[in-house]
C-alpha positions as CSV (number, residue, x, y, z in Angstrom):
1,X,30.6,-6.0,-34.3
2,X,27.8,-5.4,-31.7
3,X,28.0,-3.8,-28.4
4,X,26.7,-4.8,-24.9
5,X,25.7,-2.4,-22.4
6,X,24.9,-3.7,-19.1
7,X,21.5,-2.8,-17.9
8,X,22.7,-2.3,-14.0
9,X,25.2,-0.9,-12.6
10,X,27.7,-3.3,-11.6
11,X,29.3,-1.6,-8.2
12,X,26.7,-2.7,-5.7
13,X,25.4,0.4,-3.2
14,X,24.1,0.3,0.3
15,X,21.3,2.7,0.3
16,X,19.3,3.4,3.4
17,X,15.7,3.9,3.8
18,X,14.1,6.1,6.1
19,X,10.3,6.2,5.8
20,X,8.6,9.2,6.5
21,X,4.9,8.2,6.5
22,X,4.1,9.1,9.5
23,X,5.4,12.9,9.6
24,X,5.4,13.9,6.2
25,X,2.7,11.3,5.0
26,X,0.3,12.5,7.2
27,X,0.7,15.8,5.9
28,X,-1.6,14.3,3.1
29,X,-4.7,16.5,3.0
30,X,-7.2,14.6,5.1
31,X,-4.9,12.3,6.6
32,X,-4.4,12.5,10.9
33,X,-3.5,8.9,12.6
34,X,-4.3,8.6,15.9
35,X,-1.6,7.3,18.3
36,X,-2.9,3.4,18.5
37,X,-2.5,3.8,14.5
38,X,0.7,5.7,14.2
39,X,2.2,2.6,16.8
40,X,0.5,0.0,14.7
41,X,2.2,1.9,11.4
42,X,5.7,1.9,12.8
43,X,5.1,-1.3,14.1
44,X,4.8,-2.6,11.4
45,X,7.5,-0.7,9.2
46,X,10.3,-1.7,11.2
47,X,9.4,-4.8,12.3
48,X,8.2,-6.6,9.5
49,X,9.4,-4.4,6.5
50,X,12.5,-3.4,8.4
51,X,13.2,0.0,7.0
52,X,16.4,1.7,8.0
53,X,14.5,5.2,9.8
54,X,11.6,6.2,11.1
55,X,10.4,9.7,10.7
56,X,8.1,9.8,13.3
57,X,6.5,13.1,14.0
58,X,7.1,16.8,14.1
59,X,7.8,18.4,17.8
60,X,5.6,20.8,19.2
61,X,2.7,20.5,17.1
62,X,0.2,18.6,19.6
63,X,-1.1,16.7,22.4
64,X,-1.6,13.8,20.3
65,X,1.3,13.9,18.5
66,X,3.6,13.8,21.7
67,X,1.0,10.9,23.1
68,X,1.4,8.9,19.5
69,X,5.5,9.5,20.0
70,X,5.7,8.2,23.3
71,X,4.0,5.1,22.2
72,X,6.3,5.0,19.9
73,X,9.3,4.9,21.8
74,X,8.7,3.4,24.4
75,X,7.7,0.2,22.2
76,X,10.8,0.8,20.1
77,X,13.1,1.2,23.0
78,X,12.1,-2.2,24.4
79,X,12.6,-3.7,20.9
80,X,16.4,-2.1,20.7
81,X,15.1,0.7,17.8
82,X,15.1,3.6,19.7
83,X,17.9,4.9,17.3
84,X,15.9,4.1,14.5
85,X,13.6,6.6,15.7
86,X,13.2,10.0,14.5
87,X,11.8,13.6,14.9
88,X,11.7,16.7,13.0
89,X,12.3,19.4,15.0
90,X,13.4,23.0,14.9
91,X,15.5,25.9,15.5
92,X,13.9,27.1,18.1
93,X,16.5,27.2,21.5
94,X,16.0,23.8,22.7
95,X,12.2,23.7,23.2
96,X,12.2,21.3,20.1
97,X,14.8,18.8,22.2
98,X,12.5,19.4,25.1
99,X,10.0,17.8,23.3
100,X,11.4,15.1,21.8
101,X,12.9,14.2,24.9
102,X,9.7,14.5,26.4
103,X,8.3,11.8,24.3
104,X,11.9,9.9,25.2
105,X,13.7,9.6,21.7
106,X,17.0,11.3,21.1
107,X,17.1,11.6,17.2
108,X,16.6,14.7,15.6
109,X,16.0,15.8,12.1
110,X,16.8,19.4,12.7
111,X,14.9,21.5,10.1
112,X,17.1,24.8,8.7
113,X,17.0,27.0,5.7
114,X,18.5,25.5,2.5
115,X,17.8,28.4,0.2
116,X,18.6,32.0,1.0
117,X,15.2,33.4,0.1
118,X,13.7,31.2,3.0
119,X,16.1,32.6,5.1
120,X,16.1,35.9,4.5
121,X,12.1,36.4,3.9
122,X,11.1,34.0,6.5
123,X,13.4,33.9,9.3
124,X,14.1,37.8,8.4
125,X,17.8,36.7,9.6
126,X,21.4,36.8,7.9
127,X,22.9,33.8,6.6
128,X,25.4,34.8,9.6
129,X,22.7,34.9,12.0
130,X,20.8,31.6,11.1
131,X,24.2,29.3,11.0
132,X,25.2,30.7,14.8
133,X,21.3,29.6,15.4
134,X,22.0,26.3,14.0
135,X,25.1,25.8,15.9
136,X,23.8,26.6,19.1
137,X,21.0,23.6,19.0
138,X,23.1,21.2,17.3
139,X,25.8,22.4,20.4
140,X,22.9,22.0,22.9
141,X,21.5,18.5,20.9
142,X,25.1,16.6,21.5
143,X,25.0,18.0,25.3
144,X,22.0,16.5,25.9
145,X,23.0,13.4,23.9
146,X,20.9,13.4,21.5
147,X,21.9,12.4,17.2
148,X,21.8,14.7,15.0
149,X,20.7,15.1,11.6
150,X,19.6,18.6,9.4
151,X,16.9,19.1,7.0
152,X,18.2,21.9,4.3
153,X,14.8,23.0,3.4
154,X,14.8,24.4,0.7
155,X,17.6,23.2,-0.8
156,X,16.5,22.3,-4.4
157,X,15.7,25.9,-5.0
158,X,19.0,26.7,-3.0
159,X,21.2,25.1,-5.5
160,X,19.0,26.3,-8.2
161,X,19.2,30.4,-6.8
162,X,21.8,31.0,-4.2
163,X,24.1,28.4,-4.0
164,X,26.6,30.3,-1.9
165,X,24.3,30.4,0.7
166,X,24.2,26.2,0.8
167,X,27.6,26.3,0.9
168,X,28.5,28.6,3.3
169,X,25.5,27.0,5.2
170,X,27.3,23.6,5.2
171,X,31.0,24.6,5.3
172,X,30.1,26.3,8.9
173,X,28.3,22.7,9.8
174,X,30.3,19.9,8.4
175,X,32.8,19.6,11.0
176,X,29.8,19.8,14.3
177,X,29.3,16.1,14.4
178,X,26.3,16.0,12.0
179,X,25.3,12.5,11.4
180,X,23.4,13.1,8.2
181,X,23.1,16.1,6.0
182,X,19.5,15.7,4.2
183,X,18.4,17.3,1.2
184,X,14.9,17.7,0.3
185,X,13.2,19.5,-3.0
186,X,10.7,20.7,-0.6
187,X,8.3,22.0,-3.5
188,X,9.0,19.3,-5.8
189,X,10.4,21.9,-8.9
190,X,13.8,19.6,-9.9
191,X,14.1,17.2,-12.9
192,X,16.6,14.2,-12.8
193,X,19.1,16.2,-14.8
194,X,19.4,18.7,-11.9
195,X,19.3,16.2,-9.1
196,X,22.1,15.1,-10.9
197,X,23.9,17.9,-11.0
198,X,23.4,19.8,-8.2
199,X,23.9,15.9,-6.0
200,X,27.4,16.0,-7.8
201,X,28.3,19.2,-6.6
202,X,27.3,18.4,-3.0
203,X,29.3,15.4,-2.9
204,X,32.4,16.2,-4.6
205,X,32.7,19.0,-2.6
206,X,31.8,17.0,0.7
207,X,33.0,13.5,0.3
208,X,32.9,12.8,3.6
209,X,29.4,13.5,4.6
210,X,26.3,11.7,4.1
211,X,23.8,12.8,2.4
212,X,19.6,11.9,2.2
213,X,17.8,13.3,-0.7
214,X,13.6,14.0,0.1
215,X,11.5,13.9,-3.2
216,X,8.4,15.5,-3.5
217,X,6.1,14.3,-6.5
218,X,4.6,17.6,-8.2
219,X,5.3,16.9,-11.4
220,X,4.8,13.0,-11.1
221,X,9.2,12.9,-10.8
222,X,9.9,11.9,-7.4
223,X,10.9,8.1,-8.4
224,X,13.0,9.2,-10.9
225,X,14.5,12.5,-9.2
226,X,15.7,9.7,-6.1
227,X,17.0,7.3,-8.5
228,X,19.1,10.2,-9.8
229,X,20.3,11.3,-6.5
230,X,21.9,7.7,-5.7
231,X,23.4,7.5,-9.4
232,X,25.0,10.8,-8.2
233,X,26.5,9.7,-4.5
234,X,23.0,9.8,-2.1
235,X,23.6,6.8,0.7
236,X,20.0,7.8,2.1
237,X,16.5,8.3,0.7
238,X,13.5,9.1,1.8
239,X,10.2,7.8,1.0
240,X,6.6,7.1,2.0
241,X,4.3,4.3,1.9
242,X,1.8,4.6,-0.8
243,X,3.2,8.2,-1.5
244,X,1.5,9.8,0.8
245,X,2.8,13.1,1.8
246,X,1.9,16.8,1.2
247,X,0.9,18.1,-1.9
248,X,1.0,15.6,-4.7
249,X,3.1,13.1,-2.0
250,X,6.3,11.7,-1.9
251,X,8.3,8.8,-3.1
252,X,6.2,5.9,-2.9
253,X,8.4,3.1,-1.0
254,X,7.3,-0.1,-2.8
255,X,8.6,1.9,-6.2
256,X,11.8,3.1,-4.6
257,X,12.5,-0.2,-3.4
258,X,11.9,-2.0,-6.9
259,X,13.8,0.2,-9.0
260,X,17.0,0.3,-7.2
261,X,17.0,-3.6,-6.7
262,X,16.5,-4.1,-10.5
263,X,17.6,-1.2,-11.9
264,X,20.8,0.0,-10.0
265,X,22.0,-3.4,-8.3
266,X,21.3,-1.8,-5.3
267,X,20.9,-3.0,-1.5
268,X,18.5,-2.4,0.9
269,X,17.2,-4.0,4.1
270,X,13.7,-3.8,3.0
271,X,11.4,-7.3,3.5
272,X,9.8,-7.5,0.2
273,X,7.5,-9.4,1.0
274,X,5.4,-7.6,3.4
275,X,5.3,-4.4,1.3
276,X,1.7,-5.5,-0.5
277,X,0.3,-5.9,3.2
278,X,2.2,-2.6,4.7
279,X,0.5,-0.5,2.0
280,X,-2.8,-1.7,2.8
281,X,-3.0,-1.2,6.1
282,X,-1.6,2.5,5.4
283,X,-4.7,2.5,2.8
284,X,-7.1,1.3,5.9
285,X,-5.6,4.0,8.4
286,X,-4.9,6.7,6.2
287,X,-8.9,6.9,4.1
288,X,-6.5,6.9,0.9
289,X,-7.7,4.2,-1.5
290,X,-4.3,2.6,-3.5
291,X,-5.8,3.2,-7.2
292,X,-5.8,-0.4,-9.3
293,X,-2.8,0.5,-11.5
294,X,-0.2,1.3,-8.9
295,X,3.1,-0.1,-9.5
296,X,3.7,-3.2,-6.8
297,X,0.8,-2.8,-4.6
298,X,-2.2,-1.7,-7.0
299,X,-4.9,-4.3,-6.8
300,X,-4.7,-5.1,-11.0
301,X,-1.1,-4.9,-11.7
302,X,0.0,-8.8,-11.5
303,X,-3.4,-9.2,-13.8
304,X,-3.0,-10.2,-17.3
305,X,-6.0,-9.2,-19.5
306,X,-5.5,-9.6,-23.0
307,X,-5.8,-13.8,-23.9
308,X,-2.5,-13.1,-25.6
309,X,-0.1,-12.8,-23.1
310,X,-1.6,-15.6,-20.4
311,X,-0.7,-17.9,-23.5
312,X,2.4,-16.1,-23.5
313,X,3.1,-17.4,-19.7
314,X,2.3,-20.7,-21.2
315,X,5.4,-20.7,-22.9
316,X,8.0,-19.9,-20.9
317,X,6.8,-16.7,-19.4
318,X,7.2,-14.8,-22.1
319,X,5.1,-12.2,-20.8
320,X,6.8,-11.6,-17.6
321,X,9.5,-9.6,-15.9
322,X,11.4,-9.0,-12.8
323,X,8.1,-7.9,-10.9
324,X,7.3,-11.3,-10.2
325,X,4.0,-11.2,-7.8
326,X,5.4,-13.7,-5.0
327,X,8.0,-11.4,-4.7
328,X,6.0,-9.3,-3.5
329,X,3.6,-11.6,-1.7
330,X,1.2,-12.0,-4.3
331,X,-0.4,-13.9,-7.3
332,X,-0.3,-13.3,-11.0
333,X,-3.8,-13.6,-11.6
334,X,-5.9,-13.1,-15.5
335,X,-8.3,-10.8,-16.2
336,X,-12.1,-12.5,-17.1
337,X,-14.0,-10.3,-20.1
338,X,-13.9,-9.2,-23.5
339,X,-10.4,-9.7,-24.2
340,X,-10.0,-13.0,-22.7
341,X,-8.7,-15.8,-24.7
342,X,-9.0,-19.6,-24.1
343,X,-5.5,-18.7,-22.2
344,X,-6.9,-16.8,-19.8
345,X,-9.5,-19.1,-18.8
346,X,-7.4,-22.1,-18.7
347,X,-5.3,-20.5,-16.1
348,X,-8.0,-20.0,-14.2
349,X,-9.4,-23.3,-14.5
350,X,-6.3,-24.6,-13.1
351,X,-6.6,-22.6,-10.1
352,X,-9.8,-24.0,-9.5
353,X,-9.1,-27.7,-10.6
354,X,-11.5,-28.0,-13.5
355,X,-10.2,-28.9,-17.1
356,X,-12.5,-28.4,-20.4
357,X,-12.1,-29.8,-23.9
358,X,-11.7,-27.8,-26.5
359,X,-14.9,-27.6,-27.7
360,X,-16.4,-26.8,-24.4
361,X,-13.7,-24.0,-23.9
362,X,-14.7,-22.3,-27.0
363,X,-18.2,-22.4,-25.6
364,X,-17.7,-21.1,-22.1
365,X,-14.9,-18.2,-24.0
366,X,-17.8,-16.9,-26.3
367,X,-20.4,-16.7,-23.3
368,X,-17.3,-14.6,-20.9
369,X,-16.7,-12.3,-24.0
370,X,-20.6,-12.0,-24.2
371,X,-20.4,-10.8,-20.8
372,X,-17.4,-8.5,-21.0
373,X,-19.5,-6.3,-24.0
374,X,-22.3,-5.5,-21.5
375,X,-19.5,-4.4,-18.7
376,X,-20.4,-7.8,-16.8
377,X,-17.6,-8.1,-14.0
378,X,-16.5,-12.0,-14.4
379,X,-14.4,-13.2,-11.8
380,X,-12.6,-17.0,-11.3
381,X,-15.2,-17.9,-8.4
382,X,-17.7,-17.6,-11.4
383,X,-16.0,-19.3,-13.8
384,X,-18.1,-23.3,-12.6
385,X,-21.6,-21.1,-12.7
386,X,-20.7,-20.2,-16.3
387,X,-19.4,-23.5,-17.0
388,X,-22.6,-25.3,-15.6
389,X,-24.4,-22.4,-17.2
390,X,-22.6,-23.0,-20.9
391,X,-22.5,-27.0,-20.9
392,X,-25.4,-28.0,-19.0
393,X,-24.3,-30.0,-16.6
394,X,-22.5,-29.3,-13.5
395,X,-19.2,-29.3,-12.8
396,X,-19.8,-27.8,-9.2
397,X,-22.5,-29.6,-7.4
398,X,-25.2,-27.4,-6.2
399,X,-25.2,-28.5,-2.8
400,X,-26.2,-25.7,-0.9
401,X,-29.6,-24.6,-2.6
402,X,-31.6,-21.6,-1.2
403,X,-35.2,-22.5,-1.1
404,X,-37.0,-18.9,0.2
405,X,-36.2,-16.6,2.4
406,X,-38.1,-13.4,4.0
407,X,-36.3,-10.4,5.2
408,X,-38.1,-7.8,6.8
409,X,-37.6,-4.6,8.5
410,X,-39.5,-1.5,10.5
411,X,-38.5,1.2,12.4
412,X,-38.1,1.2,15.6
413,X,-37.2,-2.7,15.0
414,X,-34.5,-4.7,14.2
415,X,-34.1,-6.5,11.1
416,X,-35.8,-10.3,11.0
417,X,-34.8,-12.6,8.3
418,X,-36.2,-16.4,7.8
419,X,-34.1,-18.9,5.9
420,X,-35.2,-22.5,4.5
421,X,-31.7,-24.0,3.0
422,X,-31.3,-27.3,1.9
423,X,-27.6,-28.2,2.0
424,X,-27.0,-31.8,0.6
425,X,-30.2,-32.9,0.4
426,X,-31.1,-31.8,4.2
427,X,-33.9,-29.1,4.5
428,X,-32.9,-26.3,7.3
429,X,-35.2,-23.8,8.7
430,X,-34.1,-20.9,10.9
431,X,-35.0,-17.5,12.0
432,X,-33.0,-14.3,13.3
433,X,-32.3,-10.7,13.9
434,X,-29.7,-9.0,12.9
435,X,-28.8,-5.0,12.4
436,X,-29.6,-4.9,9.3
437,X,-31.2,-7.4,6.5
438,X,-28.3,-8.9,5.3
439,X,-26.8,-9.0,8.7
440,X,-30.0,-11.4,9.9
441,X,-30.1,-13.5,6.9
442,X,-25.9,-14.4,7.4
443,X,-27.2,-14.9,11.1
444,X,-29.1,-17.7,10.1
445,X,-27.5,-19.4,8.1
446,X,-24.4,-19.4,10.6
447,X,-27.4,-20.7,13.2
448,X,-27.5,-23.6,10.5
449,X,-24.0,-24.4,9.8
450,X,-22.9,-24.1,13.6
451,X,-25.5,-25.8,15.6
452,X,-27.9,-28.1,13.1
453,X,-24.5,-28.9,10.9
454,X,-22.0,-28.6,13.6
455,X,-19.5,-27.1,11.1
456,X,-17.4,-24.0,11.2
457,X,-19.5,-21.1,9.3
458,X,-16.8,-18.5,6.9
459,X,-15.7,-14.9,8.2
460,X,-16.7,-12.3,6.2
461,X,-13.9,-9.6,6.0
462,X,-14.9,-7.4,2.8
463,X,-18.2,-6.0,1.4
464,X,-18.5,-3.8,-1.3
465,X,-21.5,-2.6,-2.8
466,X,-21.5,-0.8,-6.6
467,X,-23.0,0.1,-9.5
468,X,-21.7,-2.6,-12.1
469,X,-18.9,-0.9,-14.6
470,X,-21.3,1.3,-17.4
471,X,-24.6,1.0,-15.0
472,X,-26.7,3.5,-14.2
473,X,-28.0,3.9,-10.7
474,X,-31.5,2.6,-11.4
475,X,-30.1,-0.3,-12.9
476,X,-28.3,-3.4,-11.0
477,X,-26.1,-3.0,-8.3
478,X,-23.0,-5.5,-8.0
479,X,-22.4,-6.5,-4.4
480,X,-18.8,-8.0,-3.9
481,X,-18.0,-10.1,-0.8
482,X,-15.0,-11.6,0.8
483,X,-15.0,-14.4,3.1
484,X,-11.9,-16.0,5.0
485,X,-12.6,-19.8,5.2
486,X,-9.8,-22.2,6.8
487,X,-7.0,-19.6,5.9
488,X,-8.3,-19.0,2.3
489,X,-10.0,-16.1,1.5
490,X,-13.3,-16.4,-1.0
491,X,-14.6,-13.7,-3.4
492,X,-17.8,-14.0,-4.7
493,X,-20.0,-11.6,-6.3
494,X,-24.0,-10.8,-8.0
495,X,-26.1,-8.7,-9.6
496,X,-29.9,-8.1,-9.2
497,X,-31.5,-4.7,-8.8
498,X,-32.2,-4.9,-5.2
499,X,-29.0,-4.6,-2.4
500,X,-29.5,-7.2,0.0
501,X,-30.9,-9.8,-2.8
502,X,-27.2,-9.7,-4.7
503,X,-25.6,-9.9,-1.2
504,X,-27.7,-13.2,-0.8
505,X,-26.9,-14.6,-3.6
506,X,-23.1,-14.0,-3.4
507,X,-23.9,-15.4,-0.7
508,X,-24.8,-18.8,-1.6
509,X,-22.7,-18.8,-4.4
510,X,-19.8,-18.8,-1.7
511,X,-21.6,-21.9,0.3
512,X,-21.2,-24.3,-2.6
513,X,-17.3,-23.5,-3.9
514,X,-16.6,-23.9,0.0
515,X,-19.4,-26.7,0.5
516,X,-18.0,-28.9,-2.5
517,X,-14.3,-28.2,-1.3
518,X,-15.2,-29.5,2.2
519,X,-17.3,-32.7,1.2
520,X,-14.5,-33.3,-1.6
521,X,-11.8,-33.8,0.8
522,X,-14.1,-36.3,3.0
């Protein structure tokens, strides 16, 4: 006799999403958008990834921040979002609502005490004392028409210390036309065991209100403390792109959003598909670099290393789960280097079009893993150079062949490069300035492409210089580069001990993949 259990739930749940990188993200240390970004952000988040709620700023704390609000909703006003639109503010006798109003939105995420000890020792008040507080704003919030939701700060410890104050906190407000009631574990101390139980109690006691829960990631548990507050009755949650937020950060979106789709059957309104580029143009705002491994967005995550499991794919995906990389707007890709086996390179060699027998595969799969014991970074745009390198013969033409060059530079003067490329047979010369030597060398060569050849020159959007994995800094350095080319985008990369000679000949390396894709289609 065997037993099933289903891995999802099977009642599906609404949960709403209100993002809250732009208030308590940029509470990150070292983090402060300025108000074109914040606009761009929110733009962006609601738009395109179409999240519930927008946590927008705090009220009162500066210039900027009111200029970066108004931005923000005026924009969202004309779009029909102003609703979506929120503000933390405070108990403070309406200068909060002045504020916000000021900016023009008319949500607020009234902030109160959750616990008693934060009411007591920081507001120096009774419990009696900070409800009538409450009251009056709320009061003076629904005159002024302004929504209405409250922030129990606090709260996790509340439940955990004094939970007589939370409920005598929220029996005096659940019947004042509170939209939302939203619980936060402002220091990030609960397991999912207590969000569990302490959720529970909240809503069988209030089964009429709704209720957000607000994770904070201290001991690497926000995912999994949010996930427990919507198995226990939560209809909102709160999270941040990237994680961001103070302290160790919150609940990153991208996670959130994957988990309860796969995990708890649950529904959102979030665009999938735009998550990969919504986190990287937090990354580009915010200074905070999205490490490799992180879940949905991390630059390795769809990459298969070990030879194993690309043959694995081979057979009906045996390596592969829900996290499927278009879902997400991306690729699976596999990993060049030591562990590579003939798998791994045959997927890439499909990407690029080129197919090897086996004897040549085992060649060019000794000569990667050769590579990958001296920390060499392979990648697939230098799969034909190994190839040609392996076999002896090419299986990219070299069309576009660097004959010399001469950069030069002085101070006081800009940079002067002189190029002689031969591209197809054809022998270019061409000189230039530039601001700095790389700079006048690419000028050049765009000089050739552009007015001798007549053809559009690639855009180059990334450069990245390091010292290759295991180096030393008086060994090589490893200059990556990234060129968009016709709506592709090209990475190439080389080593040499000097800067601007690598960049050169990643470089030229991308002028023949692009060179033999353009005469190839003629």
């Amino acid at each position: 006799m065997s037993t099933t259990v289903s891995d999802k739930p099977t009642r599906q749940v609404q949960i709403e999403i209100m993002d809250t990188t732009l208030r308590d993200g940029e509470q990150t240390s070292g983090v402060s958008f300025v108000p074109h970004e914040k606009l761009m952000i929110a733009r962006m988040l609601l738009d395109e990834l179409n999240v519930d709620r927008l946590e927008i700023a705090s009220a009162r704390v500066s210039d900027g921040e009111l200029e970066a609000a108004k931005y923000i909703c005026r924009w969202a006003k004309r779009r029909g979002y102003l609703n979506k639109v929120e503000v933390l503010g405070f108990v403070d006798g309406g200068k909060s609502l002045d504020w916000i109003q000021s900016a023009g939105g008319h949500v607020i995420n009234l902030l109160t005490k959750g616990s008693y000890r934060h009411c007591t020792e920081q507001l120096k008040k009774t419990p009696q004392e900070h409800l009538a507080d409450v009251l009056d704003v709320v009061k003076m919030a629904h005159e002024r028409g302004f929504d209405v939701n409250v922030y129990l700060e606090d709260w996790s410890n509340g439940m955990k210390d004094s939970p007589d104050y939370v409920f005598l906190l929220m029996d005096g407000l659940r019947d004042c036309g509170i939209k939302r009631f939203m619980l936060p574990d402002t220091l990030g101390v609960l397991n999912p065991l207590q969000v569990i139980a302490y959720f529970r109690k909240m809503v069988k006691r209030y089964p009429d209100l709704h209720f957000d829960f607000h994770a904070h990631n201290d001991y690497d548990l926000a995912v999994s403390n949010v996930l427990a507050a919507v198995l226990s009755g939560a209809k909102g949650l709160h999270t941040a792109i990237n994680g961001l937020g103070e302290r160790a950060g919150n609940a990153p979106l991208a996670s959130v959003q994957a988990i309860l789709k796969d995990h708890f059957n649950a529904i959102t309104q979030i665009n999938e598909e735009k998550l990969n580029d919504v986190s990287h143009a937090v990354e580009s705002y915010s200074g905070i670099a999205i490490p490799p491994n992180k879940p949905i967005v991390g630059s390795s995550v769809f990459t298969q290393v070990a030879g194993v499991h690309a043959d694995g794919d081979n057979k009906n995906n045996l390596y592969c789960n829900d996290l499927l990389p278009e879902r997400f707007g991306r690729k699976r890709e596999y990993a060049l280097g030591k562990a590579s086996g003939k798998a791994n390179i045959r997927k890439n060699l499909e990407e690029l079009g080129l197919e090897l027998s086996e004897e040549a595969m085992k060649k060019v799969t000794q000569r990667i893993i050769e590579l990958g014991d001296k920390k060499e970074l392979v990648t697939q745009d230098d799969l034909p150079y190994i190839v040609s390198d392996v076999l002896k013969h090419t299986n990219i033409e070299e069309k576009v062949v660097l004959k010399s060059y001469m950069v030069s530079t002085a101070y006081g003067l800009k940079p002067i490069a002189g190029v002689k490329l031969e591209v197809n047979g054809v022998l270019f010369e061409e000189n230039a300035t530039g601001d700095g030597q790389f700079d006048a060398f690419v000028r050049c060569i765009r000089h050739i492409y552009k007015e001798k050849l007549g053809r559009k020159f690639p855009w180059l959007s990334n450069y990245n210089v390091s010292i290759p994995p295991g180096g030393r800094t008086d060994a090589l350095v490893q200059t990556v580069i990234e060129w968009d080319f016709e709506g592709k985008t090209y990475r190439t990369h080389a080593l040499d001990a000097d800067q601007t000679e690598a960049a050169i000949k990643a470089t030229i390396k991308m002028l023949n993949i692009i060179e033999n894709l353009y005469t190839s289609v003629e």
